[in-house]
C-alpha positions as a Python dict, from the first residue, in 0.01 Angstrom:
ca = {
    (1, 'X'): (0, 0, 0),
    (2, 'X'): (-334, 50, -164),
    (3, 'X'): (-619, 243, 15),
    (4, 'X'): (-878, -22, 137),
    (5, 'X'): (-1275, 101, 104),
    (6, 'X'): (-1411, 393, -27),
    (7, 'X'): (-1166, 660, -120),
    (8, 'X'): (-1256, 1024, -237),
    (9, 'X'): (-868, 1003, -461),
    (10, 'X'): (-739, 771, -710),
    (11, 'X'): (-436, 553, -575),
    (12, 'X'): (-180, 710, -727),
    (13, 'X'): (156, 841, -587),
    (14, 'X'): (137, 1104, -802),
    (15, 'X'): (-187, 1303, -651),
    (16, 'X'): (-85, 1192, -277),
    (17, 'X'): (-304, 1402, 19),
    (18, 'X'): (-266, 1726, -132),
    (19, 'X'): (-609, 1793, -313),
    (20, 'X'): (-722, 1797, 33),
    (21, 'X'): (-491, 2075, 174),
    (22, 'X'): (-545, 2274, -156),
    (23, 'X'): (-972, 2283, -36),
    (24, 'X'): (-846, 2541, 241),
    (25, 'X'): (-834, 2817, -79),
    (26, 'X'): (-1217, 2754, -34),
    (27, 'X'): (-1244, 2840, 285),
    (28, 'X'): (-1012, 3136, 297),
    (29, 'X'): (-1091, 3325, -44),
    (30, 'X'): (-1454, 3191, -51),
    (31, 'X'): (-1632, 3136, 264),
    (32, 'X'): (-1506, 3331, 495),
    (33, 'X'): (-1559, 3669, 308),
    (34, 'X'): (-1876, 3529, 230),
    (35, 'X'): (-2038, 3461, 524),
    (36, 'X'): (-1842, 3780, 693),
    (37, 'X'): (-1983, 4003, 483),
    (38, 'X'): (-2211, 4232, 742),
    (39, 'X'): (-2410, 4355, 426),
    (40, 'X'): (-2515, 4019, 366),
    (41, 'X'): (-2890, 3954, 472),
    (42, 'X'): (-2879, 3575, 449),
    (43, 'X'): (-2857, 3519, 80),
    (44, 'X'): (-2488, 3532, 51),
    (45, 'X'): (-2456, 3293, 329),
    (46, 'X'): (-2710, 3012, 214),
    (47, 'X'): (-2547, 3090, -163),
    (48, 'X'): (-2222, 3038, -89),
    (49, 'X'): (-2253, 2676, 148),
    (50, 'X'): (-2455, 2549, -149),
    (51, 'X'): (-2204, 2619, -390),
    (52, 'X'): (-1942, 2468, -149),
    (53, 'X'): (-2137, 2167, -105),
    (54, 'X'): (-2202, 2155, -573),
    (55, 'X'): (-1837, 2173, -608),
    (56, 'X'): (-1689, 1917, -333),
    (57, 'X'): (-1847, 1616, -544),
    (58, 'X'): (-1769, 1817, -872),
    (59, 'X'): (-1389, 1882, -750),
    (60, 'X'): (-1298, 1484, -615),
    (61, 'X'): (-1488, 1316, -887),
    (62, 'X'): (-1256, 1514, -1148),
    (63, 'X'): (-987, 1341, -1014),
    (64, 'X'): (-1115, 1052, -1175),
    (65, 'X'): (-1209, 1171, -1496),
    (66, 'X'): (-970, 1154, -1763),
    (67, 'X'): (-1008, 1322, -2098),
    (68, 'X'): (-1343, 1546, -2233),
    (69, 'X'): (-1512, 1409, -1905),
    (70, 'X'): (-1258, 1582, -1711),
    (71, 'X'): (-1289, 1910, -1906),
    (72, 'X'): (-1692, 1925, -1867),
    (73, 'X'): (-1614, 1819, -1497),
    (74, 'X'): (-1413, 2202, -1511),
    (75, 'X'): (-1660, 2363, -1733),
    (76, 'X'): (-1947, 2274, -1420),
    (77, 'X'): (-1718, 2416, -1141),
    (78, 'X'): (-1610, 2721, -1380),
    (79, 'X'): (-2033, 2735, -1376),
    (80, 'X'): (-2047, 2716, -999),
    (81, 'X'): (-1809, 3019, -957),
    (82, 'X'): (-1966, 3239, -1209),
    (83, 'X'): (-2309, 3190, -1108),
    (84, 'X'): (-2167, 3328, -700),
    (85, 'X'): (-1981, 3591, -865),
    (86, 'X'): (-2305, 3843, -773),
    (87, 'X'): (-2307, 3748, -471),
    (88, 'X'): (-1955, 3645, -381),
    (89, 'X'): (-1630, 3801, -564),
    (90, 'X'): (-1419, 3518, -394),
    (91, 'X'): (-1604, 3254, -631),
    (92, 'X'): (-1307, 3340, -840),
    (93, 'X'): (-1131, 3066, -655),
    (94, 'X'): (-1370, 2854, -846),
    (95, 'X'): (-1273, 2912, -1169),
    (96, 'X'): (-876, 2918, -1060),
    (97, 'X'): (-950, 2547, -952),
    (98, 'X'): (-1159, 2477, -1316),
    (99, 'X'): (-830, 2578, -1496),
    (100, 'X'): (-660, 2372, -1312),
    (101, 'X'): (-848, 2048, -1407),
    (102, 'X'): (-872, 2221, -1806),
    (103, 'X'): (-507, 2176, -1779),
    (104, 'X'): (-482, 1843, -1665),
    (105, 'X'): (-764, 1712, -1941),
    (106, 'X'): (-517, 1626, -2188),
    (107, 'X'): (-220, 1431, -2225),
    (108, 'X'): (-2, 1605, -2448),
    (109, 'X'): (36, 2035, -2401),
    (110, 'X'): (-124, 2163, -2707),
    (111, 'X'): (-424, 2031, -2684),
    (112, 'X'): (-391, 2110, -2276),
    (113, 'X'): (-302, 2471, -2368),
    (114, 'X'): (-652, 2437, -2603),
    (115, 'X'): (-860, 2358, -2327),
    (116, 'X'): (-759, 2609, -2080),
    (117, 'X'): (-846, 2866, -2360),
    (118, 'X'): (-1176, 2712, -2397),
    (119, 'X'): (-1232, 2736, -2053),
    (120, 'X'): (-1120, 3117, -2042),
    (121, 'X'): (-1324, 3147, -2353),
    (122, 'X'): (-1626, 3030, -2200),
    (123, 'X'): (-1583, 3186, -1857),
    (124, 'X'): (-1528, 3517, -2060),
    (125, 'X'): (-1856, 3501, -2227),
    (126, 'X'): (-2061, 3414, -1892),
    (127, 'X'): (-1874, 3675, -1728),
    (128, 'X'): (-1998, 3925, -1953),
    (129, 'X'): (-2369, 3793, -1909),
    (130, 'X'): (-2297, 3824, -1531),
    (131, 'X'): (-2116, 4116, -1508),
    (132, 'X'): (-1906, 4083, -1193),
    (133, 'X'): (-1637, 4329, -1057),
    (134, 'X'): (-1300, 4317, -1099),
    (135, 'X'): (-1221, 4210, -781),
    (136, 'X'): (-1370, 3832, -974),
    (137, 'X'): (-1243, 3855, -1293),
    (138, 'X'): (-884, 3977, -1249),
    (139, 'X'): (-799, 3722, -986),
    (140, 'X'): (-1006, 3399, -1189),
    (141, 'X'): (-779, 3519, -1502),
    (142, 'X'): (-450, 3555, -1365),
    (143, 'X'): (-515, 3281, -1119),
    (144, 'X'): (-676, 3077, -1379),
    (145, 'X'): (-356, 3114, -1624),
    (146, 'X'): (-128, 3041, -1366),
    (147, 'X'): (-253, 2738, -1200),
    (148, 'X'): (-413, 2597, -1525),
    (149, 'X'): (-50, 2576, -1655),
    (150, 'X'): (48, 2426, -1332),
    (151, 'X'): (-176, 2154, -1392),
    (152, 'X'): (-29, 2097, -1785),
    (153, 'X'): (298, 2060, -1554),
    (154, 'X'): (138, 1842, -1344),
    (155, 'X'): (46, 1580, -1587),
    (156, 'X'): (371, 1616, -1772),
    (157, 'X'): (543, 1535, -1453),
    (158, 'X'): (295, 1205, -1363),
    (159, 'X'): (376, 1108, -1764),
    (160, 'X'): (766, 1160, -1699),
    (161, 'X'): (741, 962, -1376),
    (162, 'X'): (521, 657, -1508),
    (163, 'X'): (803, 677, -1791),
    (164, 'X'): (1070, 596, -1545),
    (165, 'X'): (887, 386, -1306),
    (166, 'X'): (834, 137, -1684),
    (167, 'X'): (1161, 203, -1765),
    (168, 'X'): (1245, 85, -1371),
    (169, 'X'): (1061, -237, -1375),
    (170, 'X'): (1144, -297, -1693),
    (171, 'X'): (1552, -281, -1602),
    (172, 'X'): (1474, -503, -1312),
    (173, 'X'): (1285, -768, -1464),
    (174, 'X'): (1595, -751, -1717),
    (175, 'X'): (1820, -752, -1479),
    (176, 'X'): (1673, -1109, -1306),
    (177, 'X'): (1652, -1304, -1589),
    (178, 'X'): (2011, -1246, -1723),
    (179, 'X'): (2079, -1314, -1391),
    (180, 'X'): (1831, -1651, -1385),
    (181, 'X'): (2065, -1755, -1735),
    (182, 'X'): (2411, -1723, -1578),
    (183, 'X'): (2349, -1911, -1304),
    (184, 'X'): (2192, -2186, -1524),
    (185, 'X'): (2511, -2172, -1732),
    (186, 'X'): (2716, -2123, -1427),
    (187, 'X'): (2507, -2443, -1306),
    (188, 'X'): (2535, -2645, -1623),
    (189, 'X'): (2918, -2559, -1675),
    (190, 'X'): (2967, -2674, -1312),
    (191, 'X'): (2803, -2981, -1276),
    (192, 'X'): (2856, -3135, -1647),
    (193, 'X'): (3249, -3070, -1572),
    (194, 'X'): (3211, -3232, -1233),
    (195, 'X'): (2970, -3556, -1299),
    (196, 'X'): (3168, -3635, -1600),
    (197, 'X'): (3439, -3644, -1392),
    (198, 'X'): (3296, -3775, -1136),
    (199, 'X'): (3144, -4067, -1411),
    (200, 'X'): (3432, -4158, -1530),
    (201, 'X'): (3626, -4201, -1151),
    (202, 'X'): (3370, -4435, -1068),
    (203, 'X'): (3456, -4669, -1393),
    (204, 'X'): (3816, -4667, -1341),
    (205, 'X'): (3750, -4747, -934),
    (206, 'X'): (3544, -5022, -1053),
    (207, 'X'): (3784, -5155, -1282),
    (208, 'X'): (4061, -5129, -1002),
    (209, 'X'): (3846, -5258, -709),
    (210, 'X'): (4028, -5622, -801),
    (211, 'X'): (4373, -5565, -934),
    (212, 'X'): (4452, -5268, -747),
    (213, 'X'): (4290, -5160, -400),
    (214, 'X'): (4521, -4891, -300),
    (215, 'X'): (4479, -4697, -600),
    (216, 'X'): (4060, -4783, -592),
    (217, 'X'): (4090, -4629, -251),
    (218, 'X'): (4277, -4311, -390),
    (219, 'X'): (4077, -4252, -668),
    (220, 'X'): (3726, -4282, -383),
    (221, 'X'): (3912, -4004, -187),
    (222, 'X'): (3961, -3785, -575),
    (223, 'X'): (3573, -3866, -673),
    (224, 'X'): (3511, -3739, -304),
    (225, 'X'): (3736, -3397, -353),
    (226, 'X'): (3551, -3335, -658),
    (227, 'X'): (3208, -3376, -574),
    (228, 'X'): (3227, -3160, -233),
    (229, 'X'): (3379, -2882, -467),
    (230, 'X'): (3117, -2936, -720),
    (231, 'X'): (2912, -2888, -427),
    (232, 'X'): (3073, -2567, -289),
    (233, 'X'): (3058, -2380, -630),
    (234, 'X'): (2699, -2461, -706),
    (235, 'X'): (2631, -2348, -348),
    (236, 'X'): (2828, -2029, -481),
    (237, 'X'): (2644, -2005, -805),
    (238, 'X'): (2310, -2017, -664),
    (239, 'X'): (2351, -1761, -444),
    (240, 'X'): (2379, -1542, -747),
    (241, 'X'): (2690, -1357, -663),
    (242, 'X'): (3094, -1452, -662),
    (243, 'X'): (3202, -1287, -356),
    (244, 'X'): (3485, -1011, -354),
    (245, 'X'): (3416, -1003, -752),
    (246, 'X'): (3184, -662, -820),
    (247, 'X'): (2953, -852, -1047),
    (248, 'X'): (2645, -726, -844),
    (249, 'X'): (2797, -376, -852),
    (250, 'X'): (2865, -386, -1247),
    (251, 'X'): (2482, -508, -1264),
    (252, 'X'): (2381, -219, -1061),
    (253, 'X'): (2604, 20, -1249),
    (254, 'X'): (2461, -91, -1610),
    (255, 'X'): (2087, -65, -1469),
    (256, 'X'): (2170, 282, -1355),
    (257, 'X'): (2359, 367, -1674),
    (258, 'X'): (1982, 257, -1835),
    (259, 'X'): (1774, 455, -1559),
    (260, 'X'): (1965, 760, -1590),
    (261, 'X'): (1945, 777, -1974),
    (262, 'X'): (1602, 750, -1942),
    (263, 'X'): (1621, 1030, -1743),
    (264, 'X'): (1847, 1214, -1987),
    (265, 'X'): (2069, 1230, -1701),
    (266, 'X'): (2443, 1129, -1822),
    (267, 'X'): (2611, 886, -1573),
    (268, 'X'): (2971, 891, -1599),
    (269, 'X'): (3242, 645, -1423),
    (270, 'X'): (3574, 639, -1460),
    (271, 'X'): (3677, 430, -1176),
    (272, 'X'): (3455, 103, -1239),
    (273, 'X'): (3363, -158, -938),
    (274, 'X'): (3671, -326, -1060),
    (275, 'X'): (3875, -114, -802),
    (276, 'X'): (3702, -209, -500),
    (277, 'X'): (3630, -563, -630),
    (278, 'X'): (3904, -736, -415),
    (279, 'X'): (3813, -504, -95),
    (280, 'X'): (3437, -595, -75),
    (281, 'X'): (3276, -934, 80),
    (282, 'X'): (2926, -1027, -27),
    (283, 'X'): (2764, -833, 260),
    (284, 'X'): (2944, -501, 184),
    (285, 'X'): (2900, -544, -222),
    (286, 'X'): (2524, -631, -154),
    (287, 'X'): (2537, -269, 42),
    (288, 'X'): (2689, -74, -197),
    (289, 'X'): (2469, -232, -483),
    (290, 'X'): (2147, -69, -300),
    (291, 'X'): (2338, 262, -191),
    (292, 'X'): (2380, 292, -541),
    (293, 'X'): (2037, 211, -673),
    (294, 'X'): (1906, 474, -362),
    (295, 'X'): (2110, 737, -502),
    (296, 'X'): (2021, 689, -881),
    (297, 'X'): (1692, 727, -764),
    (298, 'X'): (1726, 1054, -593),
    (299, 'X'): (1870, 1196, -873),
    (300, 'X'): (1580, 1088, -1086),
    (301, 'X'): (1321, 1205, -838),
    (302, 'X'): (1442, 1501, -658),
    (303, 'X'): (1807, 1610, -832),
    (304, 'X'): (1685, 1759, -1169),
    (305, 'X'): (2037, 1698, -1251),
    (306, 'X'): (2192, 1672, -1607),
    (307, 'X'): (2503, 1444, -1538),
    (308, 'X'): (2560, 1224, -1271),
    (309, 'X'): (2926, 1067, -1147),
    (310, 'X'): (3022, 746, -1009),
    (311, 'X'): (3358, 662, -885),
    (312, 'X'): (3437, 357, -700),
    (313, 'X'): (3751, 377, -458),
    (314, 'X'): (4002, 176, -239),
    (315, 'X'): (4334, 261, -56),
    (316, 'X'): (4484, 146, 265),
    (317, 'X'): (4210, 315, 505),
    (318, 'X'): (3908, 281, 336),
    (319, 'X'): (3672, 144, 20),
    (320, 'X'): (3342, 234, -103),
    (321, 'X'): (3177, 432, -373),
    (322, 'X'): (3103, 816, -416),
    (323, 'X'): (2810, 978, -626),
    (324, 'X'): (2765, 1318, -706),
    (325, 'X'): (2538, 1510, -933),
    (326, 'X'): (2476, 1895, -1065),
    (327, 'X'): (2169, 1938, -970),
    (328, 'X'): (1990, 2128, -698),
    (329, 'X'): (2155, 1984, -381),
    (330, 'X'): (2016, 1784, -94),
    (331, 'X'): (1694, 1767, 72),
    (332, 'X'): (1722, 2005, 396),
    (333, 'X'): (1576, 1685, 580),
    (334, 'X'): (1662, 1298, 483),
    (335, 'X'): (1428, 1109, 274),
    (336, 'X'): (1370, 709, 415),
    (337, 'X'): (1525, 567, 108),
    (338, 'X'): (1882, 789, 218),
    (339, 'X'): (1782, 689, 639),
    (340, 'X'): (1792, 336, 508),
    (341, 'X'): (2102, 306, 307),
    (342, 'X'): (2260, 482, 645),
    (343, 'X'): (2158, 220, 849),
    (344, 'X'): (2242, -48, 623),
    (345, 'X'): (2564, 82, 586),
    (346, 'X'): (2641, 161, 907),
    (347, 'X'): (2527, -210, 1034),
    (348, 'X'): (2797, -351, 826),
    (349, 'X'): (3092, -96, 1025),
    (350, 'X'): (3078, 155, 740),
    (351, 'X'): (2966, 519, 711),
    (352, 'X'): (2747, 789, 435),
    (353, 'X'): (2856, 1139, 376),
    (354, 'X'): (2609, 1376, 235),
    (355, 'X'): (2764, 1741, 113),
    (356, 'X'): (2638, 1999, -107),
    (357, 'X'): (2512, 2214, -270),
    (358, 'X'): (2648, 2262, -556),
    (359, 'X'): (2468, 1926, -667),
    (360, 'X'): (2457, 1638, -435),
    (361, 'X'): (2746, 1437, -334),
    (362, 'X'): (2680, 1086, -124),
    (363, 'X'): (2989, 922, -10),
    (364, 'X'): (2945, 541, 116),
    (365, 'X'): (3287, 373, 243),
    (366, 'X'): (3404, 99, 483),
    (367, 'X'): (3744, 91, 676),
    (368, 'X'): (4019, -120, 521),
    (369, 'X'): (3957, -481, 638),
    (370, 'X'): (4306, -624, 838),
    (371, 'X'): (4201, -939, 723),
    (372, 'X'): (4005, -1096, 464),
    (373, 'X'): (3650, -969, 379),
    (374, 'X'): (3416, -1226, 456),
}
């Protein structure tokens, strides 16, 4: 959902709340020393809540900025901290958050890495003008390395992510109009065989209407048969699925295959949705189509996995599918996405398993059905 009104931070997943917790560095390395300071005869104080109130504007409006404009937006907060660096040694923090937006001024890392030397470069030279202590410069240069690189992460990550999110939509939009074409061939195959048939019974009934009523009537009750079954598979057809088949789940499993390569995540399956095709109604294979998207999307996000297995199974107690993955193991708490698959699974009688570490492993099954699946 978009932010409505006037918003201090771009809509974008990828910056969330958090510039807004990260301002508390201000108020515990800057400030408060500051205006602690029983030395301080005023100056400090007055100093150091006008520099706050130059960089708040400076600091949300570089979230904005993309490019050069984004660099000078860190070159006038790098200014900010070394002009309090007299006055106040924690105006280092300043410069630590000026690396960070160097960093994050370019798109690719070279010219990222080029900009956070820049920065140091020109931070170097006004430090020398200003000559602060060491209790300034050691913390804005180690602090400045370390979170300016943080922020070359940073937009690595948001590229990586956009990446997949295209690569997502891209899959899905894919994925709807091959399915839009089979049903129109499912829908043309259908309905030519049946109205041609259905054509030429009504010729031969009224050809036979005369010489032969009896066999008029029978061939009525065969036009009849054929149109309500006409009628049934179309019904079937445009509901997009063929129930106890796995042709949802085989969609599912190709867009993941796509996803995941993406991802440079291998997806291996040696068990396909063949095996539980039988076992599954169109409820249970509808389930088990999202429990799989869910969990290729974990290991996207979150897994920082390098291969990623699918196995679908089915014996006399129970059918369902299995995922696992090496990466770093499960969240200690339960994202929505995994709350959700949980409950839809669990609506339809079934259950979800969630083990590791090592990796991740999410197992979704349903008891054997006594009877048919509906």
């Amino acid at each position: 959902m978009r932010r409505r009104g006037l918003s201090l931070l771009p809509d974008d997943p990828d910056i969330g709340w958090a510039p807004y917790i990260w301002l508390v560095y201000i108020v515990i390395v800057f400030l408060v020393p500051g205006l602690w300071d029983p030395t301080d005869d005023g100056v400090v104080w007055f100093a150091s809540i006008a520099a706050t109130l130059l960089f708040l504007p400076l600091y949300f409006a570089a979230y904005w900025l993309r490019g050069w404009a984004k660099f000078g937006c860190s070159l006038a907060i790098g200014g900010v901290g070394l002009a309090l660096a007299p006055l106040n040694t924690g105006a280092s923090v300043f410069v630590v958050f000026a690396a960070y937006f160097a960093g994050m001024a370019a798109d690719r890392i070279g010219p990222a890495f080029a900009r956070i030397a820049l920065l140091g470069g020109v931070v170097g030279v006004g430090a020398l003008a200003v000559q602060p202590s060491s209790s300034f410069w050691l913390p804005a240069s180690i602090g400045g390395l370390v979170i300016g690189l943080f922020g070359v992460q940073q937009v690595q990550r948001a590229r990586t992510h956009a990446t997949l999110r295209l690569a997502r939509d891209e899959i899905d939009a894919l994925a709807r109009i091959a399915e839009r074409e089979r049903i129109a061939r499912d829908l043309h195959d259908l309905l030519g065989h049946s109205l041609s048939v259905v054509a030429l019974k009504a010729e031969l009934v009224e050809r036979l209407l005369e010489r032969d009523p009896a066999r008029a009537a029978r061939e009525i009750a065969d036009v009849r048969a054929v149109a309500r079954e006409a009628l049934a598979e179309v019904r079937t057809a445009v509901r997009g699925y063929r129930v106890g088949s796995g042709a949802g789940l085989e969609q599912e499993l190709a867009g993941a295959r796509r996803a995941l390569a993406a991802a440079e995540v291998e997806l291996r399956c040696d068990v396909g949705p063949e095996r539980v095709g039988p076992h599954v109604g169109a409820a249970q294979e509808g389930v088990l189509a999202l429990a799989l998207r869910e969990a290729t999307t974990n290991v996207i996000r979150h897994a920082r996995a390098k291969t990623c297995d699918v196995a679908f199974f089915a014996d006399d107690e129970e059918h369902g599918l299995e995922i696992r993955d090496d990466g770093r193991g499960p969240a200690a708490r339960p994202g929505h996405g995994l709350d959700g698959m949980r409950k839809r699974v669990e609506s339809l009688g079934g259950r979800v398993a969630v083990s590791g570490p090592p990796g991740t492993r999410i197992r979704v099954s349903f008891p054997a059905a006594k009877e048919a699946p509906p």
